[in-house]
C-alpha positions as CSV (number, residue, x, y, z in Angstrom):
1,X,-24.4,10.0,0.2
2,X,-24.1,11.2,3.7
3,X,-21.7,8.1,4.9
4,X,-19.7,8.9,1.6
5,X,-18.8,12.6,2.5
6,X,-18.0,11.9,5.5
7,X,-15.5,9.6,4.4
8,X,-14.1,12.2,1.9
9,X,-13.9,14.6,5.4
10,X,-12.5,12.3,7.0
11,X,-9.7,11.4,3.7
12,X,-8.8,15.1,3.9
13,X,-8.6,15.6,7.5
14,X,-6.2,11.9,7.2
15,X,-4.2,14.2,4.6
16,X,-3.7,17.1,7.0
17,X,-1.9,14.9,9.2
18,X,-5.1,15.3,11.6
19,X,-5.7,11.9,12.0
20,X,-7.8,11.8,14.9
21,X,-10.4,14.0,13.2
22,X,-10.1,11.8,10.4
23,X,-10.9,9.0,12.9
24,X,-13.7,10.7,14.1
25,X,-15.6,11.3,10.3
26,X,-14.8,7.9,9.5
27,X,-16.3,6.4,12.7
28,X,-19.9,8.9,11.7
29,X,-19.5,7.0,7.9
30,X,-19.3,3.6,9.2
31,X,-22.6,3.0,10.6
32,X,-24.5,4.8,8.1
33,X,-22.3,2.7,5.2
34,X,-23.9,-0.3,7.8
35,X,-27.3,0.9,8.0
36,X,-27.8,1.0,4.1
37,X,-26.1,-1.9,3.2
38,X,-23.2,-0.2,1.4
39,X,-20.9,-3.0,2.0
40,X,-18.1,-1.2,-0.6
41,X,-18.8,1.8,1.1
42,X,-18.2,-0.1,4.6
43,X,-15.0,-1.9,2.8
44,X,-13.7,1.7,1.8
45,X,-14.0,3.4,5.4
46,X,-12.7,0.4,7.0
47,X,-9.7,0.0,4.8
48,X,-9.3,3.9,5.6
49,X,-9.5,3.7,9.1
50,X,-7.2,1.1,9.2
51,X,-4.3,3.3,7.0
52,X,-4.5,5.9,9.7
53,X,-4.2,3.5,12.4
54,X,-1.0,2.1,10.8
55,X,0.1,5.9,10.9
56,X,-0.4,6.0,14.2
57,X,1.5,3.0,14.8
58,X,-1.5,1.0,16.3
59,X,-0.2,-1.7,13.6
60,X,-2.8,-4.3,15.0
61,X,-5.4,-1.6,15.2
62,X,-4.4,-1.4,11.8
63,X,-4.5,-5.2,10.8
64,X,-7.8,-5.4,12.6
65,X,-9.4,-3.3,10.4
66,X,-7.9,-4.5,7.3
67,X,-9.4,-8.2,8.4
68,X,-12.7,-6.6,8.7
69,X,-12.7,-5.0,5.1
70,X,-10.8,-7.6,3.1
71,X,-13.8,-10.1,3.1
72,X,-16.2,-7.4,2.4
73,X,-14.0,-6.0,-0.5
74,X,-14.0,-10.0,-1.6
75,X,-17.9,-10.5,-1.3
76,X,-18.9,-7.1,-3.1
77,X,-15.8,-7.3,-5.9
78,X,-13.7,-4.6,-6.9
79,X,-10.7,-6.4,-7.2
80,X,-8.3,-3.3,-7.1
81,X,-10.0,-2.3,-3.7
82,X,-9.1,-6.5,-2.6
83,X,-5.7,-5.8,-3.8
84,X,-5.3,-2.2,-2.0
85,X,-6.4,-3.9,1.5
86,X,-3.7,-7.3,0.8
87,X,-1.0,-4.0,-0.1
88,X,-1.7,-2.3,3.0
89,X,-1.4,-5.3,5.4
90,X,1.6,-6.4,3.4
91,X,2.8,-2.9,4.9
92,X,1.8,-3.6,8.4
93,X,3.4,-7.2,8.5
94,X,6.7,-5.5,6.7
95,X,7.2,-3.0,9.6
96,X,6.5,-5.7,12.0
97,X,9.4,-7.5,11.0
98,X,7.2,-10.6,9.4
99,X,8.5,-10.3,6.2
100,X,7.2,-13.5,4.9
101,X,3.9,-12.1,6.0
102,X,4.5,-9.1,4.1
103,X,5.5,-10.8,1.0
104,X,2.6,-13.7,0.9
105,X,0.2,-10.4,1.2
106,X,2.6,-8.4,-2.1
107,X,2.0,-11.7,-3.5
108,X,-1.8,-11.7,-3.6
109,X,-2.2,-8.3,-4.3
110,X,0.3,-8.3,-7.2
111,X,-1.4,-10.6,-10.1
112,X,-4.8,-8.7,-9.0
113,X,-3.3,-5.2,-9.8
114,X,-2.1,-7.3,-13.1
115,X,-5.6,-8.4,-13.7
116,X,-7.7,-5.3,-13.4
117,X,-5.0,-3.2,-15.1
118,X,-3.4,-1.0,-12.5
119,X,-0.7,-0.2,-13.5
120,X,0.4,2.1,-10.0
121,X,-1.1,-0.4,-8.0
122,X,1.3,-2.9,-10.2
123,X,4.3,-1.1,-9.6
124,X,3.7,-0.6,-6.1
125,X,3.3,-3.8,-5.2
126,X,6.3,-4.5,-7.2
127,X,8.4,-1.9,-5.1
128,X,7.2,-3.8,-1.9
129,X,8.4,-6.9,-2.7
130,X,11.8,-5.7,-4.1
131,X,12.2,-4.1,-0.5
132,X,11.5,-7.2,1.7
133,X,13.6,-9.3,-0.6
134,X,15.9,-6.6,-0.5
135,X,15.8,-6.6,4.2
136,X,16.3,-10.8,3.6
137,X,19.3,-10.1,1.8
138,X,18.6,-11.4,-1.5
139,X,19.5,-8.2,-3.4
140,X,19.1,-10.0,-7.0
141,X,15.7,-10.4,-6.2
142,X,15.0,-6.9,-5.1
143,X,17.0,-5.4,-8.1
144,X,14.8,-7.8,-10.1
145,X,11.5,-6.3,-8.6
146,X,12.3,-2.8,-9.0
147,X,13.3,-3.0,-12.6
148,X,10.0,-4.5,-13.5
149,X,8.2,-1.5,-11.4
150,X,10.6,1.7,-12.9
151,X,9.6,1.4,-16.1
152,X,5.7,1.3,-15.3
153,X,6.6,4.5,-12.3
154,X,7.7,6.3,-15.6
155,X,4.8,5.2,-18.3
156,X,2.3,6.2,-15.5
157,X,4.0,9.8,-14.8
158,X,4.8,8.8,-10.9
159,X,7.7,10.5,-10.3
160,X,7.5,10.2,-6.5
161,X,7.2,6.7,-6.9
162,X,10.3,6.6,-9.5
163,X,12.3,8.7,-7.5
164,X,11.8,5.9,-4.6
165,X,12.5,2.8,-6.2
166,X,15.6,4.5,-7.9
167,X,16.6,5.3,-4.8
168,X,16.1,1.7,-3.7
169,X,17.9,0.7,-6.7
170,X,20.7,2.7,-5.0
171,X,20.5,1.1,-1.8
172,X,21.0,-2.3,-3.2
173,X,23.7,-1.2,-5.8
174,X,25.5,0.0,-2.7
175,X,25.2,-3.0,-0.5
176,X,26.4,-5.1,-3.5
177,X,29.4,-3.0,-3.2
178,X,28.6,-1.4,-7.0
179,X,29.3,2.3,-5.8
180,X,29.0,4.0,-9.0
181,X,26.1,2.8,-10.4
182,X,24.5,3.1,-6.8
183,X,25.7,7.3,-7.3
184,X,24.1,7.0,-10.1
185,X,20.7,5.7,-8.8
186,X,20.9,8.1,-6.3
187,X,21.5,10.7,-8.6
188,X,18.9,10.2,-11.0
189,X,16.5,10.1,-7.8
């Protein structure tokens, strides 16, 4: 119970932009998660060390700790948790530049979300890989992606999340030269 408050502390601190505090509550929440044997606890305050790590921009900081809780998360099950983790590296390797990294990472995560029925975690893999295919240039692709994620955005009430992969939309419509339709992605954004 202990190592789990302290990773809540550490998830609000991570909130408040204070990251370093949050590193600090999640570094007392590890070794307790380790001392009980709470692997999915361990999985959860590694996966969140590593997201604040990737806001720092220590992006192999952040990787490291993503390697470290992806085989727990696989051992101990929860397969939304496994397909959170492949998500978040997919991030790291997409602002790296490996964007075949990124994608083989979407990839995984994608047909888990599918599986275990979350529907965010769906969409928001299916955002991802519309933007990489979208950076390679193959803008079908992308536009192809983010239709199948804008209808779940709206079913699930996530308007943030709509508003971004209209505006993606957007960006596409106007690299394809369609500037109305991109105005009106925008717009609707």
């Amino acid at each position: 119970g202990e190592a789990t408050i302290l990773n809540n502390i550490g998830n609000v601190y991570s909130a408040l932009g204070e990251k370093q505090k949050a590193l600090d509550y999640y570094g007392q929440a590890l070794p307790l998660n380790r001392a009980v044997g709470d692997r999915s606890g361990e999985a959860t305050t590694l996966n969140n060390i590593g997201l604040v790590y990737d806001a720092l921009g220590e992006k192999q900081k952040a990787l490291d700790y993503y390697g470290q809780a992806l085989p727990i998360r696989r051992a101990v099950g929860g397969w939304s948790g496994e397909a959170t983790i492949l998500n978040n590296i997919g991030v790291v390797y997409y602002a790296l530049g490996e964007n075949q990294k990124a994608l083989g990472n979407f990839g995984q995560a994608l047909p888990i979300f599918r599986a275990d029925g979350d529907r965010s975690g769906e969409a928001m893999a299916l955002d991802n890989i519309g933007t990489v295919y979208s950076e390679l240039g193959e803008k079908q692709k992308a536009l192809g992606y983010y239709s199948q994620a804008l209808p779940i955005l709206r079913a699930v009430g996530d308007r943030s999340g709509e508003a971004t992969t209209l505006n993606n939309i957007g960006l596409v419509n106007d690299a394809l030269g369609e500037k109305q339709k991109a105005l009106g992605n925008f717009g609707q954004a």
